[in-house]
C-alpha positions as a Markdown table, in Angstrom:
| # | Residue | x | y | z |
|---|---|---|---|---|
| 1 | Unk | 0.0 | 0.0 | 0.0 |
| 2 | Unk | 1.6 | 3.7 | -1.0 |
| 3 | Unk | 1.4 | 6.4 | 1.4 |
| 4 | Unk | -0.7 | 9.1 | 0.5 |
| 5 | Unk | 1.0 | 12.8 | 1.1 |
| 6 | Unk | -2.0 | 15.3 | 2.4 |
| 7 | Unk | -1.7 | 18.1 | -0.5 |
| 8 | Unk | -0.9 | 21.2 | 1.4 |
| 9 | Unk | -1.3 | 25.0 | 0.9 |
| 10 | Unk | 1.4 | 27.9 | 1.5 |
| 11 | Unk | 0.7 | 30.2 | 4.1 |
| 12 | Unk | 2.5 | 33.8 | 5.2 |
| 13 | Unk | 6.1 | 32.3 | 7.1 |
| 14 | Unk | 6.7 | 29.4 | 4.7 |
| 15 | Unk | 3.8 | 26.9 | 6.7 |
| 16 | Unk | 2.0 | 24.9 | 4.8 |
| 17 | Unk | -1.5 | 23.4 | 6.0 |
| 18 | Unk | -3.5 | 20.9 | 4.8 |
| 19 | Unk | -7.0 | 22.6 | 3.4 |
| 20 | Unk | -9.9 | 21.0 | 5.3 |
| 21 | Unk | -11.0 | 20.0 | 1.8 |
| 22 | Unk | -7.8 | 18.1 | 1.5 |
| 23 | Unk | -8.0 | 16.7 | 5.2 |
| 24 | Unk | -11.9 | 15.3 | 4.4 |
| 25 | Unk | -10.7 | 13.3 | 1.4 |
| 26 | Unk | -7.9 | 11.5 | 3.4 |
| 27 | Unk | -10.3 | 11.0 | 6.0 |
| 28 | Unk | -12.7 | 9.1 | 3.2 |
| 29 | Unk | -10.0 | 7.5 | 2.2 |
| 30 | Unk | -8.9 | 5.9 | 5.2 |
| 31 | Unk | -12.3 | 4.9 | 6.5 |
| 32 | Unk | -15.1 | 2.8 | 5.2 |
| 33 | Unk | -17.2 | 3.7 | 7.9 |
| 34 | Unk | -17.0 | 7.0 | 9.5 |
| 35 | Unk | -19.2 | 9.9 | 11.2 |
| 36 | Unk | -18.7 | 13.8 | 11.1 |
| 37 | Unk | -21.7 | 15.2 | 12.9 |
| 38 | Unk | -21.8 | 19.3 | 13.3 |
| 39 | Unk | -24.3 | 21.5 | 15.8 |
| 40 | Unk | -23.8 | 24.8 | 16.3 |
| 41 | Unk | -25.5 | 27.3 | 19.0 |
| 42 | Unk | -26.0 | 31.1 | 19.0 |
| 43 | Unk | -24.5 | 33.3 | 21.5 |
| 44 | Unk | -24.4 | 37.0 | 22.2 |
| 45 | Unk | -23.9 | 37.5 | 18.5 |
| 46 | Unk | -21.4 | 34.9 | 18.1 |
| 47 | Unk | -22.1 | 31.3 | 16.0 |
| 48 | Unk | -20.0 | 28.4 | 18.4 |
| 49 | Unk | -19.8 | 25.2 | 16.2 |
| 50 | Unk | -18.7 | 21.8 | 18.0 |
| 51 | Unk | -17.7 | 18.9 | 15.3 |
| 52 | Unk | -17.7 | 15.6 | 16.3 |
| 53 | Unk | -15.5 | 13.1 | 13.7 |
| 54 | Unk | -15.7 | 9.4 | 14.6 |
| 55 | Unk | -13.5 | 6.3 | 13.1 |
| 56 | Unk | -12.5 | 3.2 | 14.3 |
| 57 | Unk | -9.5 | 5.0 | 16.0 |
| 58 | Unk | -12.0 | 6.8 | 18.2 |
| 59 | Unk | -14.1 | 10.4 | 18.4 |
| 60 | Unk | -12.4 | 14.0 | 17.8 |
| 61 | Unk | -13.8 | 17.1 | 18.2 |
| 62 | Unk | -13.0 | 20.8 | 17.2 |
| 63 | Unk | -14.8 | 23.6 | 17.8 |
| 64 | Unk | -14.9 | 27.2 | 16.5 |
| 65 | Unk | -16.3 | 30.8 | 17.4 |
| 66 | Unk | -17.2 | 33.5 | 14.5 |
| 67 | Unk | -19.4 | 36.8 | 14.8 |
| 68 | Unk | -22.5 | 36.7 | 13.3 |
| 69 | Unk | -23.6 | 38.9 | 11.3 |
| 70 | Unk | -20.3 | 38.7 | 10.2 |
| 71 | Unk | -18.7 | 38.5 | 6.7 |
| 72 | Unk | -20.3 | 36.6 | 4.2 |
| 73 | Unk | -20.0 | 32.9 | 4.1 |
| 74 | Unk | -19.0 | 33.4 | 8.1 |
| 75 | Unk | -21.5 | 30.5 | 9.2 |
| 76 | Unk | -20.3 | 28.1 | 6.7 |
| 77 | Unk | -16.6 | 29.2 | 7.4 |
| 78 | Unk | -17.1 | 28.6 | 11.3 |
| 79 | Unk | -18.3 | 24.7 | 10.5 |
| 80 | Unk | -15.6 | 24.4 | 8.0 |
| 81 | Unk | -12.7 | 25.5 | 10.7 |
| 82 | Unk | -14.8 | 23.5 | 13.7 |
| 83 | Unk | -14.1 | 20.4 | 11.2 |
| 84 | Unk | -10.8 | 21.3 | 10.5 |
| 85 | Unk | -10.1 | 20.8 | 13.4 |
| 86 | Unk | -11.7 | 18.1 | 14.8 |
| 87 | Unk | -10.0 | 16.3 | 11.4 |
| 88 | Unk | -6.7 | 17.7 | 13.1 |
| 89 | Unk | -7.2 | 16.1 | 16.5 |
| 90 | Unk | -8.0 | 13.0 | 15.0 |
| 91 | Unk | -4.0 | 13.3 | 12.7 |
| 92 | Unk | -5.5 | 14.5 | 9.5 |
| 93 | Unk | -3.1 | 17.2 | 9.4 |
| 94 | Unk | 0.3 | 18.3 | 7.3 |
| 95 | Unk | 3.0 | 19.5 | 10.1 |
| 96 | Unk | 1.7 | 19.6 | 13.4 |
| 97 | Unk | -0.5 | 22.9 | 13.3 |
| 98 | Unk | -4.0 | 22.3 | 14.8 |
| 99 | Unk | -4.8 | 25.5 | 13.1 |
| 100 | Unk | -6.1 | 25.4 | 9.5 |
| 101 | Unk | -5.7 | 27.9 | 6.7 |
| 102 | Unk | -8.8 | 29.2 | 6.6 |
| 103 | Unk | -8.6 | 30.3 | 10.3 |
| 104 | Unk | -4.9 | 31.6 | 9.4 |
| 105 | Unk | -5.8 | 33.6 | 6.4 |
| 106 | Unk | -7.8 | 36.0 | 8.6 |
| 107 | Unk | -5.5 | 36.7 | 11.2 |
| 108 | Unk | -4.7 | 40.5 | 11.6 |
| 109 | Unk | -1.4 | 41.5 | 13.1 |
| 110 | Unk | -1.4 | 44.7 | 15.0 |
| 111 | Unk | 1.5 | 45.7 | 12.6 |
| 112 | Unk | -1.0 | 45.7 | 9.8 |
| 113 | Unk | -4.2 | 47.4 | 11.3 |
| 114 | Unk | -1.3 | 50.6 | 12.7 |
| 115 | Unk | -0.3 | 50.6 | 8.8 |
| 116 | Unk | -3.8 | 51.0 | 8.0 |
| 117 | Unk | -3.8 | 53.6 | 10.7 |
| 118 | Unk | -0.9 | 55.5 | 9.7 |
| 119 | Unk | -2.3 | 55.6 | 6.2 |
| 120 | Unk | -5.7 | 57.2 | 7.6 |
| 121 | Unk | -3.9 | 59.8 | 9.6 |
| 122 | Unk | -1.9 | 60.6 | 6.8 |
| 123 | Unk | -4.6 | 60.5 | 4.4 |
| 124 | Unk | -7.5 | 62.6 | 6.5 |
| 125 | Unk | -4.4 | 64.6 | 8.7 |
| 126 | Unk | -6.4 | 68.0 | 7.9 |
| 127 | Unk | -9.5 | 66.9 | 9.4 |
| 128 | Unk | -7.2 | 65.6 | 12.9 |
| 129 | Unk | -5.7 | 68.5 | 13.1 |
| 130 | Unk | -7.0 | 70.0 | 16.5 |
| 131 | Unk | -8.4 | 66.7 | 17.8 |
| 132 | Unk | -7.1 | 64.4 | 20.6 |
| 133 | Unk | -6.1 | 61.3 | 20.7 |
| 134 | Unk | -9.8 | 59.6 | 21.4 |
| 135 | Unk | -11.3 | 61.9 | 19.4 |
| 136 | Unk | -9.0 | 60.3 | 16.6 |
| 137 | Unk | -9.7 | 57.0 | 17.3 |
| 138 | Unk | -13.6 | 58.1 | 17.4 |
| 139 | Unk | -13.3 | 59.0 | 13.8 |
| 140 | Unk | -11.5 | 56.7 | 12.9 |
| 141 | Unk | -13.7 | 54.2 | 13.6 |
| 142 | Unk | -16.5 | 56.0 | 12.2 |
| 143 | Unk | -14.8 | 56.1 | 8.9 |
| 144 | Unk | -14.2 | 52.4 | 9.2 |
| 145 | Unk | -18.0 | 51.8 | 9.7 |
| 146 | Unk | -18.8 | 54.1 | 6.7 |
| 147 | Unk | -16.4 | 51.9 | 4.6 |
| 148 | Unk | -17.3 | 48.3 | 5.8 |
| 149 | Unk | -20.3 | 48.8 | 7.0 |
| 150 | Unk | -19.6 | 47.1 | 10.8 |
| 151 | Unk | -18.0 | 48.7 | 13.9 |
| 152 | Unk | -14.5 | 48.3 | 14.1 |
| 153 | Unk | -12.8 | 48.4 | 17.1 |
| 154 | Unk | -9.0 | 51.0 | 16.9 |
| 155 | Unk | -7.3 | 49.2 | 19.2 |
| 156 | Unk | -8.1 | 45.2 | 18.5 |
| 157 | Unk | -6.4 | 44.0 | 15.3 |
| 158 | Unk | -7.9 | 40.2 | 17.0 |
| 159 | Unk | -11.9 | 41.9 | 15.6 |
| 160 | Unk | -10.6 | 43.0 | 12.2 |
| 161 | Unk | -11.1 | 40.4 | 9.1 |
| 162 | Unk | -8.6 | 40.6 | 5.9 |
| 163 | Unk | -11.5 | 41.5 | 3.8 |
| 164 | Unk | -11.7 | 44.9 | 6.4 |
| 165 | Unk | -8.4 | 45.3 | 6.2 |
| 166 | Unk | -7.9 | 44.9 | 2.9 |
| 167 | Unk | -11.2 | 47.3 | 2.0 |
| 168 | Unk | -10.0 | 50.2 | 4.1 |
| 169 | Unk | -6.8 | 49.8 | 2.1 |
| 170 | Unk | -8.1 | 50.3 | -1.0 |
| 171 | Unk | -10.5 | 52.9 | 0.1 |
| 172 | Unk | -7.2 | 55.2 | 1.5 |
| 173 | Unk | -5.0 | 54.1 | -1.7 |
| 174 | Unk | -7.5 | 54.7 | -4.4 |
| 175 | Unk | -7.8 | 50.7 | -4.7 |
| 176 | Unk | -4.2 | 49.8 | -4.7 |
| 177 | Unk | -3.6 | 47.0 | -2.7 |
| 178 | Unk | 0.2 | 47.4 | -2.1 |
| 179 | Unk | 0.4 | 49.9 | 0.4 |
| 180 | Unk | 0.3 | 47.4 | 3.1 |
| 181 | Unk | 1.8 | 44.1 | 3.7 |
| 182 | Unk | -0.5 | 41.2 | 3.8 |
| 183 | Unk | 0.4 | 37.1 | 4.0 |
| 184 | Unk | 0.5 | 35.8 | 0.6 |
């Protein structure tokens, strides 16, 4: 019998992770009879998903946490990532990392929301002129919710999406996406 290599993705850093997608047809694979059972649970305007992936070897679970409304596809996206890694748990994985691209592609680093702040103040520094500091931040997240359409928070680059980021970017560069430095 060959060994079957999990066909993996490149992420920002040189990781590579095994797509869910990828992970579910090893899974098949491997298993003539198998389980994946999802729920999921409202919560304070949050979606929790718990997935449940049963083989011979045993039961896994994973579970993941998006806001809701959030962006689009952001219920489907949750069960996907609560999957993920339940498929993780269970050693459907490519290096190690219980995380899974799709969570990893949406990570914003502080360094990233300050260069989209920098860009703002540089942008809109007439209008900040005789303001202080939280009267900056105040319109700054006003302009955010004018551009995306959902409150953003200044200070917590953990409640910003890519497609945010990336929005306000083009929004402050007159669509060009260079500007600021974002995982390939």
């Amino acid at each position: 019998m060959s060994e079957r290599k999990t066909e993996t993705i490149s992420i920002s850093g040189g990781i590579t992770y095994a797509k869910v997608s990828a992970r579910l047809l090893e899974f098949h694979a491997d298993n003539e009879q198998c389980d994946i059972d999802t729920t999921y649970d409202f919560c304070d305007g949050y979606v929790v998903f718990s997935a449940k992936v049963t083989t011979k070897k045993g039961t896994f679970s994973g579970h993941s946490m998006g806001k809701m409304p959030g962006k689009q596809k952001q219920f489907e996206k949750q069960e996907t990532i609560s999957v993920g890694r339940a498929l993780a748990f269970g050693g459907y994985l490519a290096d190690g990392a219980i995380a899974c691209a799709e969570e990893m592609a949406d990570i914003i680093t502080t360094t990233q929301l300050n260069f989209v702040k920098i860009k703002y103040a540089t942008v809109f520094a007439d209008e900040l002129t005789d303001m202080d500091r939280t009267q900056k931040q105040q319109k700054f997240n006003s302009w955010c919710l004018s551009i995306i359409g959902e409150q953003a928070d200044y200070s917590d680059s953990a409640s910003w999406s890519a497609d945010w980021l990336k929005t306000c970017q083009r929004e402050l560069t007159g669509g060009i996406d260079s500007d600021i430095p974002f995982p390939a």
